[in-house]
PDB file of N, CA, C and O in Angstrom, chain B, residues numbered from 101:
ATOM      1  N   UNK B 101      28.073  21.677  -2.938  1.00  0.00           N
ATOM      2  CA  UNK B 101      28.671  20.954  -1.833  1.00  0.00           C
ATOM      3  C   UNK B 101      29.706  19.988  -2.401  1.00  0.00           C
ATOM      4  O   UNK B 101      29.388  19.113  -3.207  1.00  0.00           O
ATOM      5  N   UNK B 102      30.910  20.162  -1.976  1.00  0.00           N
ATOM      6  CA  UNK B 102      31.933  19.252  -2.244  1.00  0.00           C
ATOM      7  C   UNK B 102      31.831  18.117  -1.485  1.00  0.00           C
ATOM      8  O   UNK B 102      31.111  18.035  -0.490  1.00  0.00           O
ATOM      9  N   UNK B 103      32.893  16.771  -2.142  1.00  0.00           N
ATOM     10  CA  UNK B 103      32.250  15.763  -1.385  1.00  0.00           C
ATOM     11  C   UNK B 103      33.192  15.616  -0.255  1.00  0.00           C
ATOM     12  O   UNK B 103      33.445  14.536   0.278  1.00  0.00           O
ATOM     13  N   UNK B 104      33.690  16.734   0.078  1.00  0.00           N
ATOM     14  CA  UNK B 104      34.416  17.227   1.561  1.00  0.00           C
ATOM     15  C   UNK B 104      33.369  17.525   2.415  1.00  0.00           C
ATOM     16  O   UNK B 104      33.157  16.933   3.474  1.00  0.00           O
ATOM     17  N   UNK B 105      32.891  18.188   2.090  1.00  0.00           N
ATOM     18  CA  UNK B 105      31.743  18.887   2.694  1.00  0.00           C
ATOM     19  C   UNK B 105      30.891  17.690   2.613  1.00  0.00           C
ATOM     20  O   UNK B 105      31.125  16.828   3.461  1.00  0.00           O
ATOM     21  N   UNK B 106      30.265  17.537   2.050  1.00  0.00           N
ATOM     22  CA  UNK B 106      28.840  15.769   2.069  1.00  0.00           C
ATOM     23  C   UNK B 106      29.528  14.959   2.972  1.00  0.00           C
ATOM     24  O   UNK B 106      28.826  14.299   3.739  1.00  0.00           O
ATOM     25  N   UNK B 107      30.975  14.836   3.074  1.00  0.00           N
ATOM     26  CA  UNK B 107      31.139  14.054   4.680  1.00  0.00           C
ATOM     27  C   UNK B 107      31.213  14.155   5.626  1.00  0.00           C
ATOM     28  O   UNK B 107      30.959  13.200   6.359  1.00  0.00           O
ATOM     29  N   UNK B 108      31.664  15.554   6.205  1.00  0.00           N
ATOM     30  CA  UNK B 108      31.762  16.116   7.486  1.00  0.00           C
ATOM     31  C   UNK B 108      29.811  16.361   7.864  1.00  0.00           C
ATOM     32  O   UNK B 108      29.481  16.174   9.035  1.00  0.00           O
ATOM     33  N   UNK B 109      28.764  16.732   6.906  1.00  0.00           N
ATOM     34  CA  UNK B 109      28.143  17.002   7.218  1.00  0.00           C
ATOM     35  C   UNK B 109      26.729  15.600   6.750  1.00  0.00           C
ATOM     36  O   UNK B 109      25.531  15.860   6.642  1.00  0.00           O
ATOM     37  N   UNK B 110      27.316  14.305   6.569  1.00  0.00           N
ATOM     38  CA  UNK B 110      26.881  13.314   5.774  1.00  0.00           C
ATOM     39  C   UNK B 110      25.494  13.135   6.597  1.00  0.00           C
ATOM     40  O   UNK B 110      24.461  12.878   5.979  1.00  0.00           O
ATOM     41  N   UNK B 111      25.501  13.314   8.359  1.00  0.00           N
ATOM     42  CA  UNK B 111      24.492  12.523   9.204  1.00  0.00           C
ATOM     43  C   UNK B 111      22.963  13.561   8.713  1.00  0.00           C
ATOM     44  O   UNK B 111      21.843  13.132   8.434  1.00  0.00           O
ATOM     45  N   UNK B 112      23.436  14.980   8.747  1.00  0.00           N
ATOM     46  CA  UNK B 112      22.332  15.877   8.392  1.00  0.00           C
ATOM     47  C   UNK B 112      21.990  15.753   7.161  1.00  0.00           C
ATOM     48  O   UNK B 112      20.760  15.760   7.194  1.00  0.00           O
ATOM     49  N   UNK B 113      22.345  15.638   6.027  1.00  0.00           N
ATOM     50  CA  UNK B 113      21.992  15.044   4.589  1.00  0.00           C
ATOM     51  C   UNK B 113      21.273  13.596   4.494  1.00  0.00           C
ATOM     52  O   UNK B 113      20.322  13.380   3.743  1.00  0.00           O
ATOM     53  N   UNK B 114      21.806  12.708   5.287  1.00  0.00           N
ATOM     54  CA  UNK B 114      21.039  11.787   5.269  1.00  0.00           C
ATOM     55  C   UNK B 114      19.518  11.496   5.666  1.00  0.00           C
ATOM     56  O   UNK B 114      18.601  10.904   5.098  1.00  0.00           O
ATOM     57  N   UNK B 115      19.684  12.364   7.243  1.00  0.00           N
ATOM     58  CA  UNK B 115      18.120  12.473   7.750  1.00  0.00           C
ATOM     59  C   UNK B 115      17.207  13.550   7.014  1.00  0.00           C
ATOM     60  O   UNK B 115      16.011  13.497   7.300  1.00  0.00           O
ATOM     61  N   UNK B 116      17.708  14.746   5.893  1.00  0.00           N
ATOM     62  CA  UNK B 116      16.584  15.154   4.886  1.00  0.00           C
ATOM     63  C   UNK B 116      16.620  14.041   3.893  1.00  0.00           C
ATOM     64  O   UNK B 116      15.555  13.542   3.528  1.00  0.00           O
ATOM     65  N   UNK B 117      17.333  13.772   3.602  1.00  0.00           N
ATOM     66  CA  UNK B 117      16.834  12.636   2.173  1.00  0.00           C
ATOM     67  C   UNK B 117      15.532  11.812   2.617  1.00  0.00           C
ATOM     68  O   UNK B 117      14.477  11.660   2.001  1.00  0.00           O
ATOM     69  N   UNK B 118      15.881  11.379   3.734  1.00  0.00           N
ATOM     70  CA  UNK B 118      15.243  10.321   4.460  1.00  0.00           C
ATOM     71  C   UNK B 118      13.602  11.105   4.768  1.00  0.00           C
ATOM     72  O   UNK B 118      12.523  10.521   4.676  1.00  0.00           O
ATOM     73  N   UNK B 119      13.747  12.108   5.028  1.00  0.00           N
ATOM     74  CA  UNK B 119      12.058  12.844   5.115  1.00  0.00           C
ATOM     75  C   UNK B 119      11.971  13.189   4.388  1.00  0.00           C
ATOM     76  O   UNK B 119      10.836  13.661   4.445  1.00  0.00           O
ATOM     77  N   UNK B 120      12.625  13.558   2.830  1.00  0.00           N
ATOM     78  CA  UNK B 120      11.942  14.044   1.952  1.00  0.00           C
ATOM     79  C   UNK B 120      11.453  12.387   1.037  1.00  0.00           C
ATOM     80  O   UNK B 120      10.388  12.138   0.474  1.00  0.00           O
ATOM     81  N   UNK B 121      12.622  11.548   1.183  1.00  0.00           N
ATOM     82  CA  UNK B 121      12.069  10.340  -0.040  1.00  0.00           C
ATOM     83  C   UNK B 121      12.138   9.334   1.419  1.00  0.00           C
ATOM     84  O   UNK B 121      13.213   9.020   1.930  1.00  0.00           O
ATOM     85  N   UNK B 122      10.554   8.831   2.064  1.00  0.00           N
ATOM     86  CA  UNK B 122      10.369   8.046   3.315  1.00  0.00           C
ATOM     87  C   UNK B 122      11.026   6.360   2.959  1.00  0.00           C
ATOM     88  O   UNK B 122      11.539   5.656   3.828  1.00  0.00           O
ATOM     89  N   UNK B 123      10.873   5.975   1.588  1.00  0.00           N
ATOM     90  CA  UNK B 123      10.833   4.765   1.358  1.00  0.00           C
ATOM     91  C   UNK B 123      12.894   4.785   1.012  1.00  0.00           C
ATOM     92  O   UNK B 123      13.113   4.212  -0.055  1.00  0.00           O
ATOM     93  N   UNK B 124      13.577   5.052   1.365  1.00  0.00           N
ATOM     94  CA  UNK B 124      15.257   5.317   1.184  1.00  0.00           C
ATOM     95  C   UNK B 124      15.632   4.645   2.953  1.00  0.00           C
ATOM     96  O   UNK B 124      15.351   4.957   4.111  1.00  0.00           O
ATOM     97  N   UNK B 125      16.427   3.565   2.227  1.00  0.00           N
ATOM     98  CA  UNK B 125      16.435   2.927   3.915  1.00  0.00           C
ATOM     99  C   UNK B 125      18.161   3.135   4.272  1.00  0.00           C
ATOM    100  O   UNK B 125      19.119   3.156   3.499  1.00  0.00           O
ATOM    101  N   UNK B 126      18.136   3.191   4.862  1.00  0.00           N
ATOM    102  CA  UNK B 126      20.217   3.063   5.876  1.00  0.00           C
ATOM    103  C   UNK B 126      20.969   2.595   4.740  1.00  0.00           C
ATOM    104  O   UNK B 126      22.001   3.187   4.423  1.00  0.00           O
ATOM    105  N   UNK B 127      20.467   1.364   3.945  1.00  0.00           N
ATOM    106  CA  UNK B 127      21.408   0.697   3.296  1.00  0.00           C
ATOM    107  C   UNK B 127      21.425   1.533   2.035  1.00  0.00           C
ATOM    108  O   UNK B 127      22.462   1.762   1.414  1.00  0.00           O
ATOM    109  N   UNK B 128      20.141   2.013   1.660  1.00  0.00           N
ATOM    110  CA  UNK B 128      20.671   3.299   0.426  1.00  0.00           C
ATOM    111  C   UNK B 128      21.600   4.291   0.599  1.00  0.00           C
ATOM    112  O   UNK B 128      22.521   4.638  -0.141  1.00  0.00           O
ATOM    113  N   UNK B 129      21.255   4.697   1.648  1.00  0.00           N
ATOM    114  CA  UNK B 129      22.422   5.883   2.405  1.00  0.00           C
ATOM    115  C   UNK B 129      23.500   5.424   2.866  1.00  0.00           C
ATOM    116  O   UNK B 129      23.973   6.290   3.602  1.00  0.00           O
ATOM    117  N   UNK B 130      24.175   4.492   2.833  1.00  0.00           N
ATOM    118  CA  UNK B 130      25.216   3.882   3.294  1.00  0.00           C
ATOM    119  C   UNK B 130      26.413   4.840   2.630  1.00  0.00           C
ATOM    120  O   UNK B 130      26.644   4.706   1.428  1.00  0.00           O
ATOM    121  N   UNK B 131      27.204   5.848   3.449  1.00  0.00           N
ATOM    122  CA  UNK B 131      28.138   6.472   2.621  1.00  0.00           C
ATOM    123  C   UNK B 131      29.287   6.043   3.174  1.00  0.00           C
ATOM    124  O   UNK B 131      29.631   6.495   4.266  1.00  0.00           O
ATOM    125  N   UNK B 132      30.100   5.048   2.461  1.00  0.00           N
ATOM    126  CA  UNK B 132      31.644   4.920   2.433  1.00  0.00           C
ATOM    127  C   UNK B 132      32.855   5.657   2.244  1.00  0.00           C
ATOM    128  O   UNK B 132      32.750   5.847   1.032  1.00  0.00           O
ATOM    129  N   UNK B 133      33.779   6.132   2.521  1.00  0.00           N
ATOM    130  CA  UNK B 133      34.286   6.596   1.901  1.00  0.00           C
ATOM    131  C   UNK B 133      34.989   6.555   0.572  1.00  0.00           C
ATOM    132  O   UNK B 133      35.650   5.518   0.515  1.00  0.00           O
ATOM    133  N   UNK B 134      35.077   7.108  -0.259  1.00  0.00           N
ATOM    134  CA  UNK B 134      36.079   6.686  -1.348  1.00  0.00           C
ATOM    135  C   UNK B 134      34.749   5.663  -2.123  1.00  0.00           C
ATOM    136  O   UNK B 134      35.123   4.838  -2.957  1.00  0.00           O
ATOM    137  N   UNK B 135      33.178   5.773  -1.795  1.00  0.00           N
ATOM    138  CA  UNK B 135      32.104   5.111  -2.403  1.00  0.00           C
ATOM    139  C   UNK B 135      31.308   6.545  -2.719  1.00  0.00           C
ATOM    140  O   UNK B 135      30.111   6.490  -2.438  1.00  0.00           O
ATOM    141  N   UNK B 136      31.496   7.058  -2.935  1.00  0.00           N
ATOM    142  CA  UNK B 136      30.265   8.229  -3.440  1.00  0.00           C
ATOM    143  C   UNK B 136      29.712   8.127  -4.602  1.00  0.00           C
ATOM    144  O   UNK B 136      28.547   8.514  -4.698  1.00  0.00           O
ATOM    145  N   UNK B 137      30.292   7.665  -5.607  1.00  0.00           N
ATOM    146  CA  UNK B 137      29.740   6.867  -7.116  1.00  0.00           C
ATOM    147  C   UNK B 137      28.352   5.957  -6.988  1.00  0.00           C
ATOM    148  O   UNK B 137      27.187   5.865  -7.374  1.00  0.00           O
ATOM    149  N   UNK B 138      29.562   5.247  -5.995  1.00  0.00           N
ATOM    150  CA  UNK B 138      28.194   4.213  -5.593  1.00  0.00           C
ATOM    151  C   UNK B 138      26.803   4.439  -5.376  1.00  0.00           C
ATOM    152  O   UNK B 138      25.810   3.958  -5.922  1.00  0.00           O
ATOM    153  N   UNK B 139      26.994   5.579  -4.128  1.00  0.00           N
ATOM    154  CA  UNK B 139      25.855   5.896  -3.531  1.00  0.00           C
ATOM    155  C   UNK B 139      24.824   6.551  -4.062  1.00  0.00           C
ATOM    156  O   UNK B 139      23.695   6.757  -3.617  1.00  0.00           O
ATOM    157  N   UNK B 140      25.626   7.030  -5.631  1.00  0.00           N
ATOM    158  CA  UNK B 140      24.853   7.818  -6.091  1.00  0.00           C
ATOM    159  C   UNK B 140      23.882   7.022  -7.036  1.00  0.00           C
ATOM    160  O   UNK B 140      22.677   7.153  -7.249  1.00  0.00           O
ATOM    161  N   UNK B 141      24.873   6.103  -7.556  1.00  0.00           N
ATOM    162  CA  UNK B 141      24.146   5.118  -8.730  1.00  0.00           C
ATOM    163  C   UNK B 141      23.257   3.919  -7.629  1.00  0.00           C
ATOM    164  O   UNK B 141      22.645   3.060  -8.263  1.00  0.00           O
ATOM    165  N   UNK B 142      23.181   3.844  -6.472  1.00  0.00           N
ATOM    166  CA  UNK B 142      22.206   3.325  -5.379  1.00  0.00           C
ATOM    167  C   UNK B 142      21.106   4.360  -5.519  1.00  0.00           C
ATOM    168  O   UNK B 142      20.039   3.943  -5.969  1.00  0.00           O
ATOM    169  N   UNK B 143      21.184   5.447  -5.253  1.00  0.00           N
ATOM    170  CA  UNK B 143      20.115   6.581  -5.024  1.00  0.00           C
ATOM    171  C   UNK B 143      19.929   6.630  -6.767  1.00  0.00           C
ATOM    172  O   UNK B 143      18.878   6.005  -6.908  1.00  0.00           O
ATOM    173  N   UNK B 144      20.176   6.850  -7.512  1.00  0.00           N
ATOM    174  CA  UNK B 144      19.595   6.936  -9.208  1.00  0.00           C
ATOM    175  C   UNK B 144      18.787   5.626  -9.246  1.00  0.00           C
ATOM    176  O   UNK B 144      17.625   5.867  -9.574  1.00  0.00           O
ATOM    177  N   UNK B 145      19.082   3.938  -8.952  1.00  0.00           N
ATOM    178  CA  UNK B 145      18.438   3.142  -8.827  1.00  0.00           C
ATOM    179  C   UNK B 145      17.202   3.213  -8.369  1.00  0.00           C
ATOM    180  O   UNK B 145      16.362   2.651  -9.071  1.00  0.00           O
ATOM    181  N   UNK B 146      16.746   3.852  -7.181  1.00  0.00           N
ATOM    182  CA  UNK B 146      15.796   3.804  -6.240  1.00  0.00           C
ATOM    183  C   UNK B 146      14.870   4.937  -6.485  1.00  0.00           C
ATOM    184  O   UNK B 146      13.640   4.876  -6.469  1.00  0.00           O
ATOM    185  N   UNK B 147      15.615   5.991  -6.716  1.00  0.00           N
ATOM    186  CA  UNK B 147      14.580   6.948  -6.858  1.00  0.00           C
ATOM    187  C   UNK B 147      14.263   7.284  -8.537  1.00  0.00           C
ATOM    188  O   UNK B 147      13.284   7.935  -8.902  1.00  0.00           O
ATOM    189  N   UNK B 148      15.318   6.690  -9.490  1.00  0.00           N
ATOM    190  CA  UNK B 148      14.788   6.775 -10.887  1.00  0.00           C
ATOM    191  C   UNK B 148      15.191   7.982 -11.396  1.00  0.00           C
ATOM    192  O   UNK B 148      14.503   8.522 -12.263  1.00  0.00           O
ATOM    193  N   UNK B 149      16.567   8.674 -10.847  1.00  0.00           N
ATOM    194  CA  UNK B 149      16.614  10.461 -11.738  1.00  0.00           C
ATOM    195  C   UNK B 149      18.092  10.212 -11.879  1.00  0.00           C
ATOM    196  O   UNK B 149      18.645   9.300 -11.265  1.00  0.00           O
ATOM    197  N   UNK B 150      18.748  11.052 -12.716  1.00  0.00           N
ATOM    198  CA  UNK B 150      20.114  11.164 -12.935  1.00  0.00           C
ATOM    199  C   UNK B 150      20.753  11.546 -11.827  1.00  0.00           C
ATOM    200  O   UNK B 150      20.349  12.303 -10.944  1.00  0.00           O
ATOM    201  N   UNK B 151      22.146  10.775 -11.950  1.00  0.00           N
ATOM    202  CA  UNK B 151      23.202  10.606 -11.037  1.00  0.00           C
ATOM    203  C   UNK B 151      23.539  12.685 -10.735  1.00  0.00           C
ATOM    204  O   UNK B 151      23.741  13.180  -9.626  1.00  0.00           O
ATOM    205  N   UNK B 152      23.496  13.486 -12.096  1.00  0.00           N
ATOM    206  CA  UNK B 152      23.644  14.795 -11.512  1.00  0.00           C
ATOM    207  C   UNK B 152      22.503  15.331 -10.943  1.00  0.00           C
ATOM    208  O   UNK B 152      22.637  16.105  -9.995  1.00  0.00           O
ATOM    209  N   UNK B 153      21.105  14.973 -11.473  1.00  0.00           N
ATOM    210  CA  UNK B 153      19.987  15.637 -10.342  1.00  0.00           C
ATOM    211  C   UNK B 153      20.069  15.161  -8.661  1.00  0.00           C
ATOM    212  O   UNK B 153      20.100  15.846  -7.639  1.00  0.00           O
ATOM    213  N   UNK B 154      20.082  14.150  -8.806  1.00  0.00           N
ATOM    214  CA  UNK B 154      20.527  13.694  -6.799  1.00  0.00           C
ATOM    215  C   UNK B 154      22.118  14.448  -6.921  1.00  0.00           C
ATOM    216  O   UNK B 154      22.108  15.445  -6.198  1.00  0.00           O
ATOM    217  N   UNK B 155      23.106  14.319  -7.427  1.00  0.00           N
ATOM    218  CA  UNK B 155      24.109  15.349  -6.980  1.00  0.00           C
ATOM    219  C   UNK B 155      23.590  16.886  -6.681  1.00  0.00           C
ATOM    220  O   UNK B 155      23.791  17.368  -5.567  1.00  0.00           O
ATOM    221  N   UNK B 156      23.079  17.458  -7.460  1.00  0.00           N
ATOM    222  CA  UNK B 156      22.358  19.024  -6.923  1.00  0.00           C
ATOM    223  C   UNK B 156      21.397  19.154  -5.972  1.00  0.00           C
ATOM    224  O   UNK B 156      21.179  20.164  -5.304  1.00  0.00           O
ATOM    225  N   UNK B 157      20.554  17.612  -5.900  1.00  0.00           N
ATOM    226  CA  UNK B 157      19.730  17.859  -5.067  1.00  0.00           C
ATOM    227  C   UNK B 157      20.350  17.658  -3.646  1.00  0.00           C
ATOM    228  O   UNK B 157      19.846  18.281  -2.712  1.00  0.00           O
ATOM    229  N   UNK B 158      21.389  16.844  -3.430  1.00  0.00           N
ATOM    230  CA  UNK B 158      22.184  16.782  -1.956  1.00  0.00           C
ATOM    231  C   UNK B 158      23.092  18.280  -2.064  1.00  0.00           C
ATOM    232  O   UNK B 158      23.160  18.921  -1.015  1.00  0.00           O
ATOM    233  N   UNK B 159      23.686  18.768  -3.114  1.00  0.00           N
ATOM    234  CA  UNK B 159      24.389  20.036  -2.964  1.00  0.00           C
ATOM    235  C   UNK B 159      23.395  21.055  -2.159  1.00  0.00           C
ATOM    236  O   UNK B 159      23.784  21.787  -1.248  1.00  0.00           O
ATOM    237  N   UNK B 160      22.290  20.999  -2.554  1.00  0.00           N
ATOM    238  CA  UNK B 160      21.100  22.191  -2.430  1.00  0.00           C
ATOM    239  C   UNK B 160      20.928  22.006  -1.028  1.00  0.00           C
ATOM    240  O   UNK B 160      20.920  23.088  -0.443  1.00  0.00           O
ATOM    241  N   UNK B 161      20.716  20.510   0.104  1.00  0.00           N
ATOM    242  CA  UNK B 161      20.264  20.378   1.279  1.00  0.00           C
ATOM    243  C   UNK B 161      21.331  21.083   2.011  1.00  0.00           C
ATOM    244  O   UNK B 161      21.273  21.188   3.237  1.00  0.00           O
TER     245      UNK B 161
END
């Protein structure tokens, strides 16, 4: 998933993250544009895995 694609389709990615990891609140998922770095090194913070495993794992949803 390009991060063309992760924005047009950002609302449905967000609500699996959100049922697969329950404790990930709005403000983790907060996707900006032109912030996707961010969000990622927010989500590596929280959930504890490399910035490319949460990249494959949002490619994969």
């Amino acid at each position: 998933m390009t991060k063309l694609e992760l924005k047009g389709s950002w609302n449905e990615v967000k609500g699996k993250l959100k049922q697969k990891y329950a404790h990930l609140t709005d403000d983790d998922l907060l996707y900006v544009e032109g912030k996707y770095d961010e969000l990622l090194g927010r989500l590596q913070k929280t959930l504890g895995r490399t910035k490319e495993a949460i990249h494959d794992e949002i490619a994969a949803l």
